[in-house]
C-alpha positions as CSV (number, residue, x, y, z in Angstrom):
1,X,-21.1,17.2,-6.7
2,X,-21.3,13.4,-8.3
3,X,-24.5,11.3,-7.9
4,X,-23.0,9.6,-5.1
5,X,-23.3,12.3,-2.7
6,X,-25.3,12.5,0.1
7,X,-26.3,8.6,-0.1
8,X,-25.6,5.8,3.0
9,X,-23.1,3.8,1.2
10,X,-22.1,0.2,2.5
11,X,-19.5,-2.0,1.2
12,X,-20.4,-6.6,1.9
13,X,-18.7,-8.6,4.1
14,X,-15.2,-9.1,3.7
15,X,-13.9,-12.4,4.5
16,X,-12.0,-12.2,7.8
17,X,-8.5,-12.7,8.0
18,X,-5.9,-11.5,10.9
19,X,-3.7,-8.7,8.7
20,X,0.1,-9.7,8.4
21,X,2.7,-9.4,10.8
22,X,3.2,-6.4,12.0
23,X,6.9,-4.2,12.1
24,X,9.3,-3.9,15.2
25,X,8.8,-7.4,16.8
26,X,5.3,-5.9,17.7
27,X,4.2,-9.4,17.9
28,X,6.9,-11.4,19.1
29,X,5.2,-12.8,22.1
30,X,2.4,-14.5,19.4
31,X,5.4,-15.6,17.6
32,X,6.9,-17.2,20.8
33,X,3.6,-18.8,21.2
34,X,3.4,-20.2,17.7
35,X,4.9,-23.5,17.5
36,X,5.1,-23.6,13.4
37,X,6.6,-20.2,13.5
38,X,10.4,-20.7,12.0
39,X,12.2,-17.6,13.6
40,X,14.9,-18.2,11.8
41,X,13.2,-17.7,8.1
42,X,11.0,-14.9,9.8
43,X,14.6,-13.0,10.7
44,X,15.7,-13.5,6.7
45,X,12.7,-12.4,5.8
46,X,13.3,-9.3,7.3
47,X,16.5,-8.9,6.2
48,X,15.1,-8.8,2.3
49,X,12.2,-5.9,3.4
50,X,14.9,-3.8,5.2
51,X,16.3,-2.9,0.9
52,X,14.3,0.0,0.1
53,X,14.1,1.5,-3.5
54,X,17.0,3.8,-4.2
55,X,19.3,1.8,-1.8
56,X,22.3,1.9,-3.4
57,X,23.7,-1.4,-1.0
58,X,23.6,-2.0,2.4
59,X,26.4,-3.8,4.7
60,X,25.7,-5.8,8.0
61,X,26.2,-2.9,10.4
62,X,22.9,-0.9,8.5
63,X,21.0,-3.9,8.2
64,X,21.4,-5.0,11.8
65,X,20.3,-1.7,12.4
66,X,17.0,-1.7,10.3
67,X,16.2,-4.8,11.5
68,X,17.4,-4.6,15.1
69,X,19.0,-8.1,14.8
70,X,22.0,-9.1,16.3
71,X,25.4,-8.6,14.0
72,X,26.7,-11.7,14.1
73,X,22.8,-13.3,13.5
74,X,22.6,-10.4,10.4
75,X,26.3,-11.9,9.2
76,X,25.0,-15.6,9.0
77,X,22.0,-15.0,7.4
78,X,23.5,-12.5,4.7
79,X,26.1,-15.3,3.9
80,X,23.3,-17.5,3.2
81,X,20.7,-15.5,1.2
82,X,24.2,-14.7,-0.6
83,X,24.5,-18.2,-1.3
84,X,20.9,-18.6,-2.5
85,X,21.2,-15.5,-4.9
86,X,18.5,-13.7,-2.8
87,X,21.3,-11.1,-2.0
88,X,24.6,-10.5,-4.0
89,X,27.8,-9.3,-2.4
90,X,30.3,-6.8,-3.9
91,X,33.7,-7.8,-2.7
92,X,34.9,-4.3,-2.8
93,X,32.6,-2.2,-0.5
94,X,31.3,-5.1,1.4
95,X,27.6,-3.7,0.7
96,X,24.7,-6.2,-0.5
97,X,22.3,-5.7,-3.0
98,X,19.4,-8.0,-3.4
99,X,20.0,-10.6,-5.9
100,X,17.9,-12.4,-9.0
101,X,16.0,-14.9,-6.6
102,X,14.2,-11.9,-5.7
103,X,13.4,-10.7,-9.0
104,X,11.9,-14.0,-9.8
105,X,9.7,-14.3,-6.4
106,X,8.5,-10.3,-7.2
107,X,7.3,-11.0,-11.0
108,X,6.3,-14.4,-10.0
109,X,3.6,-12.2,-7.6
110,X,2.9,-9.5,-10.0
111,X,2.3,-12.0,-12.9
112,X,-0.5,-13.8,-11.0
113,X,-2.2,-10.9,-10.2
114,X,-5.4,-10.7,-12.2
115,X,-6.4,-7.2,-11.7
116,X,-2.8,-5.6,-12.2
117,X,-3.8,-6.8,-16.3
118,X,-7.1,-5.8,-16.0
119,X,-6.6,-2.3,-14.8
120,X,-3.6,-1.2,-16.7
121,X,-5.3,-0.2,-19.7
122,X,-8.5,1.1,-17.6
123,X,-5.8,3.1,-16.0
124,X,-3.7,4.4,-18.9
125,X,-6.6,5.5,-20.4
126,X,-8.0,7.7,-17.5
127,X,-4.3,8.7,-16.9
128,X,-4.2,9.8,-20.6
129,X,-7.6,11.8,-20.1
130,X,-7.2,13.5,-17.2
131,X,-3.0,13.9,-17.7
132,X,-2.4,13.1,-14.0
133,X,-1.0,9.7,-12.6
134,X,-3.3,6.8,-11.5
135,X,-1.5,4.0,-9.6
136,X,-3.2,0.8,-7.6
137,X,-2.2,-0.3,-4.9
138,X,-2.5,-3.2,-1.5
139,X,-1.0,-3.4,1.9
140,X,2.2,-4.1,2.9
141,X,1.7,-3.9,6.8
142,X,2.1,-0.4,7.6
143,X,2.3,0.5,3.9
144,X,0.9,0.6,0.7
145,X,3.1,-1.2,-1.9
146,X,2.6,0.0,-5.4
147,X,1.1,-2.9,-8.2
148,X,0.9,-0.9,-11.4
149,X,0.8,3.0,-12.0
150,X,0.4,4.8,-14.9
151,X,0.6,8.5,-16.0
152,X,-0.9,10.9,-18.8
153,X,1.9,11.9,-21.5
154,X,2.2,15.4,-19.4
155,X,1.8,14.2,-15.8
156,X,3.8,16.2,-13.5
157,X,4.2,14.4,-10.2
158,X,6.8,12.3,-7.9
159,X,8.0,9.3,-10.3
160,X,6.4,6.6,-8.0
161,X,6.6,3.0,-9.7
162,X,6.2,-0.6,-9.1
163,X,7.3,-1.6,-5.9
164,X,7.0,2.3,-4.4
165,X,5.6,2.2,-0.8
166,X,3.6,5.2,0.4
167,X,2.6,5.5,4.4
168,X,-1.1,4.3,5.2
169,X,-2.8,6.1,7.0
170,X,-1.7,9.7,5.6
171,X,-1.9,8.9,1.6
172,X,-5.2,8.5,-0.4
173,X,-4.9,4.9,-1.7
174,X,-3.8,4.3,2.2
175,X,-6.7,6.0,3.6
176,X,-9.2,4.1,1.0
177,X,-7.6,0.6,2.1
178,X,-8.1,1.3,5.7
179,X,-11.6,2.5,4.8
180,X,-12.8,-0.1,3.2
181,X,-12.1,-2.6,5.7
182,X,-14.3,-4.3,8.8
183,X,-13.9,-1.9,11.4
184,X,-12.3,-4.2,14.0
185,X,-9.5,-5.1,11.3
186,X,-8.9,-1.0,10.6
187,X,-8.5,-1.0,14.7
188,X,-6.0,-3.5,14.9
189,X,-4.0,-1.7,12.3
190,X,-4.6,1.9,13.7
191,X,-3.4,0.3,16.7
192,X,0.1,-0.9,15.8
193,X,0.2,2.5,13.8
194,X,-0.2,4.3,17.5
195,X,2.8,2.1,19.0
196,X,4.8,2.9,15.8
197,X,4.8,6.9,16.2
198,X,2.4,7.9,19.9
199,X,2.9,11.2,19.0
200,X,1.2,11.7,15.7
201,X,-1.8,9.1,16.6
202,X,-3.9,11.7,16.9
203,X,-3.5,13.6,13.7
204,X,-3.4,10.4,11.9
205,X,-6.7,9.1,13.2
206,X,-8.7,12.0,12.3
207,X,-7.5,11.6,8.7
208,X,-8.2,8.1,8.9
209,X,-11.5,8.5,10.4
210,X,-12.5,11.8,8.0
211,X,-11.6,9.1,4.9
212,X,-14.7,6.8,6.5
213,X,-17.3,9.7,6.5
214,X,-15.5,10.4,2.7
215,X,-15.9,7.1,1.1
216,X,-19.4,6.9,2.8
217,X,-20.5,10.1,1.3
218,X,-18.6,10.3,-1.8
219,X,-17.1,6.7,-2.6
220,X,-13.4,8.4,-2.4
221,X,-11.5,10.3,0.0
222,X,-8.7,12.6,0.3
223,X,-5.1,13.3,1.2
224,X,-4.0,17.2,0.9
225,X,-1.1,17.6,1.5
226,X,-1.1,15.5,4.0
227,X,1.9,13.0,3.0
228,X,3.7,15.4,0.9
229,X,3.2,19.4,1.0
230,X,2.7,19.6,-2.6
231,X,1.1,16.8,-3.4
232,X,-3.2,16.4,-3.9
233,X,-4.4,13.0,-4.5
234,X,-7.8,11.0,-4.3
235,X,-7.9,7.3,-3.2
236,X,-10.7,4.8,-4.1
237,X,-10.8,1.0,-2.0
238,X,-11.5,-1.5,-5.0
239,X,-12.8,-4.9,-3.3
240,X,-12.8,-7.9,-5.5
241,X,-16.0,-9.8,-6.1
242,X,-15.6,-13.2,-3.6
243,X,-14.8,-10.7,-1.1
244,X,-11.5,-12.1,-0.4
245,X,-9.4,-9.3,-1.2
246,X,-8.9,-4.8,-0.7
247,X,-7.0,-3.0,-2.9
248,X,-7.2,0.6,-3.7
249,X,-6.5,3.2,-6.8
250,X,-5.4,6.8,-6.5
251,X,-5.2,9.3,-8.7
252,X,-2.7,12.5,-7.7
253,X,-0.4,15.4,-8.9
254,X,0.9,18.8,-7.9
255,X,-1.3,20.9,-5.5
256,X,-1.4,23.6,-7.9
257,X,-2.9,21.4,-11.0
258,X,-5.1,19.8,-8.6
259,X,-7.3,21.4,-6.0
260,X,-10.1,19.5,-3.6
261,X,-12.8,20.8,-6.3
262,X,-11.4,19.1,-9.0
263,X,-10.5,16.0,-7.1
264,X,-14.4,16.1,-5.8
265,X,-15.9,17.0,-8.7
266,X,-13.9,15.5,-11.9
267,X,-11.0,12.6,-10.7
268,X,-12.7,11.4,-7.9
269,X,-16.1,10.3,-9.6
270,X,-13.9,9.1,-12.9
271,X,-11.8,6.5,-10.2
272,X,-15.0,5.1,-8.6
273,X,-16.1,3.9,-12.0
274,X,-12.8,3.0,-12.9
275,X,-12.8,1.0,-9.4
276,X,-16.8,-0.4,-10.6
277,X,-15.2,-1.9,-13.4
278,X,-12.7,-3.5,-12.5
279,X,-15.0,-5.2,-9.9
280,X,-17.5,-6.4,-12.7
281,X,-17.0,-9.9,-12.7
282,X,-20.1,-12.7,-12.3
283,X,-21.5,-9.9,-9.9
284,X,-20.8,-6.0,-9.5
285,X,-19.9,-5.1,-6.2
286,X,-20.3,-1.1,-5.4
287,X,-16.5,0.0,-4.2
288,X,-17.2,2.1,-1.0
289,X,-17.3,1.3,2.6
290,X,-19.0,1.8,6.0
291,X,-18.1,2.2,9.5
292,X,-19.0,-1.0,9.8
């Protein structure tokens, strides 16, 4: 057991912000309300998040179904992303690929991100000691979108990079994002989660709640095998100093390297500090959360 345990842990204020838009149209009607709202950019938008990684290409009749957008609407706005070099077009199959504009917006993003160069070498270097994979990560609406990872030179695990996208509420780093925020903002989320998949709401709210009473009593939760069957991993919430930002680390691997005692004992102490460090700016915050 770490030092940590058995202590009432609360993490400050966050500054309060409405999370993104959510998935599905789930908030159309706020959209319809919204007279800056350009539905048009909105619907390309969409069009650039519905490329997943490993996608090959994608033609109109695929998009318009991840999307649920008209064809002739997907058509239009495909020609003209294609004319902007946010998508290119191969003439033979018909399939799009996104294009170099993209590129340039994604490591516009990652090159302004402070923390990404400050933890990389924290990061590396735990990932060297402890021979597993460490990644951080922030939310993508329902997801958590991969900023950095790193792994030890004889890390087995899934080869998850920048850019990956793991579920929220079922991973570690997930789990320790949701934690770690004001409890009315974790219900507004938990909520569009439930009209995403009603059946599994329940199942995925206990593992959302159990991570609470985690990062309360530990300062990290848990997922095992939870996302994956073979997979053991333990997730940290990392909140910058002003307050005006969550993200979160994990640290996972095979089931069989890893079991809940090592993860409570040995990786999951080892990312709080990692997490304290990277928070030690003109003030250190503690990285853990409340109910709250």
């Amino acid at each position: 057991m770490n030092e940590r345990q058995g202590q009432s842990l609360k993490v400050p204020a966050l500054k309060r912000k409405r999370p993104g838009k959510m998935p599905n149209n789930t908030d159309q009607n706020d959209e319809d309300k919204d007279r800056q709202f350009v539905t048009a950019l909105a619907r390309g938008l969409e069009i650039l998040r519905a490329f997943k990684p490993g996608d090959g290409g994608l033609g109109n009749q695929e998009l318009a179904e991840r999307t649920n957008l008209p064809k002739p609407t997907i058509s239009r706005l495909t020609h003209t992303l294609t004319k902007l070099d946010y998508l290119t077009l191969d003439d033979s199959t018909g399939l799009y690929q996104l294009g170099p504009s993209v590129l340039s917006l994604g490591y516009s993003f990652l090159s302004n991100l402070d923390i990404r160069a400050r933890a990389r070498p924290l990061m590396q270097q735990m990932a060297n000691d402890v021979d597993a994979a460490i990644s951080l990560g922030t939310r993508d609406r329902l997801e958590m979108l991969y900023l950095e990872t790193c792994r030890g030179d004889g890390a087995l695990t899934l080869r998850l990079d920048v850019g990956s996208r793991l579920p929220i509420a079922e991973t570690a780093m997930g789990r320790a994002f949701l934690a770690a925020l004001p409890a009315d903002e974790r219900e507004y989320l938990m909520d569009h989660i439930k009209r995403k998949d009603p059946g599994r709401h329940i199942r995925v709210k206990d593992g959302v709640d159990q991570a609470v009473e985690d990062i309360a009593t530990y300062g990290f939760t848990f997922s095992l095998a939870d996302w994956h069957k073979d997979v053991h991993a333990v997730g940290v919430p990392v909140i910058m100093p002003d307050r005006s930002a969550v993200f979160a680390l994990n640290c996972g691997g095979p089931s069989f390297l890893l079991s809940r005692e090592k993860l409570e004992t040995d990786l999951g102490p080892r990312l709080v500090r990692l997490a304290e460090n990277l928070t030690m700016g003109s003030q250190s915050i503690r990285v853990v959360a409340s109910n709250t």
